[in-house]
C-alpha positions in Angstrom: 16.3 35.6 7.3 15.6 32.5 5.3 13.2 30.2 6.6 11.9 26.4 5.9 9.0 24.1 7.2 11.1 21.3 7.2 15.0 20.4 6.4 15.4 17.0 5.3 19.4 15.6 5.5 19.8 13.4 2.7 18.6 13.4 -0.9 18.1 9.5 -1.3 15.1 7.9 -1.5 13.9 8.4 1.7 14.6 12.1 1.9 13.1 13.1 -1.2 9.8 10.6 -0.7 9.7 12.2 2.6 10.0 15.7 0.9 7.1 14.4 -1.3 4.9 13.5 1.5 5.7 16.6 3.8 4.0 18.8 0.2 1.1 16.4 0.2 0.5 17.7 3.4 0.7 21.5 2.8 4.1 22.2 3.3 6.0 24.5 1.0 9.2 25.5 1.9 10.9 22.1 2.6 15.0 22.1 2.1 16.6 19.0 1.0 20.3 18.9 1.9 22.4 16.5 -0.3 26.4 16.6 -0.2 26.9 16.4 -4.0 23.6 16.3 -6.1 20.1 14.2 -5.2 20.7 10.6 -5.8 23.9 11.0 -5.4 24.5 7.8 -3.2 23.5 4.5 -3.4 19.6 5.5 -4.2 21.1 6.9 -7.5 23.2 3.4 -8.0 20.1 1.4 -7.6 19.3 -1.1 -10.6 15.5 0.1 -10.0 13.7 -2.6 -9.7 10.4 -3.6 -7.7 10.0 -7.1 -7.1 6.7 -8.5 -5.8 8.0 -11.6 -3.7 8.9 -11.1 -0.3 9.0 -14.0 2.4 6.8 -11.9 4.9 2.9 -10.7 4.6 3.7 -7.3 6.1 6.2 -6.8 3.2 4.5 -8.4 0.4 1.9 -5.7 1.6 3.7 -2.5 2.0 5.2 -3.6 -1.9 2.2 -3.8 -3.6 0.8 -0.3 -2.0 3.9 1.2 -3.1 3.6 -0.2 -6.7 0.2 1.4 -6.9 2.0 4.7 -6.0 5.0 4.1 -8.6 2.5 2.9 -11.0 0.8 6.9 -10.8 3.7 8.5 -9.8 4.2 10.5 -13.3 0.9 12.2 -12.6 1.7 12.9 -9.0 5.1 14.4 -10.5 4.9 15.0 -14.3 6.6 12.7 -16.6 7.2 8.9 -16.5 9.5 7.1 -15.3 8.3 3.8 -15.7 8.8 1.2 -18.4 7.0 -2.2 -16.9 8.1 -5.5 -18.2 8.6 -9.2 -17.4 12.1 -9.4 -15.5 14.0 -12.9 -14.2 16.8 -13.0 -11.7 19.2 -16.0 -12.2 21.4 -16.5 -9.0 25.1 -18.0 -10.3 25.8 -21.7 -8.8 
């Protein structure tokens, strides 16, 4: 019989980060379901940015501890998936 310590439904974002948390603490045999391939949905349509300006404290500071996380996420994961740089937003009139 196949077992797993934890199935996750959905291979977004939130399932794999929550994949990645669940083997920071210990677990091993963690199952992410995905209907087509990981990514697949809008997380894999996601221009990939991470702004710093938000309108609330709370989320100004739940960004900037997750940019400290992207910022060492290669060595958490191997490779790099970064390439910082200045970026502007122009809203059309």
């Amino acid at each position: 019989m196949r077992t797993a310590d934890a199935v996750i439904v959905g291979g977004g974002v939130t399932g794999c980060s929550l994949a990645y948390q669940l083997a920071g603490l210990g677990l091993r045999r963690i199952l992410v379901l995905e209907r087509r391939f990981i990514g697949a949905g809008g997380t894999g349509r996601s221009v990939g940015i991470i702004r710093q300006l938000y309108p609330t404290p709370e989320t100004t500071q739940m960004v900037l501890r997750s940019l400290a996380v992207f910022e060492r996420f290669g060595e958490a994961v191997g490779g790099s998936s970064t390439s910082p740089g200045p970026a502007m937003a122009i809203p059309r009139p």
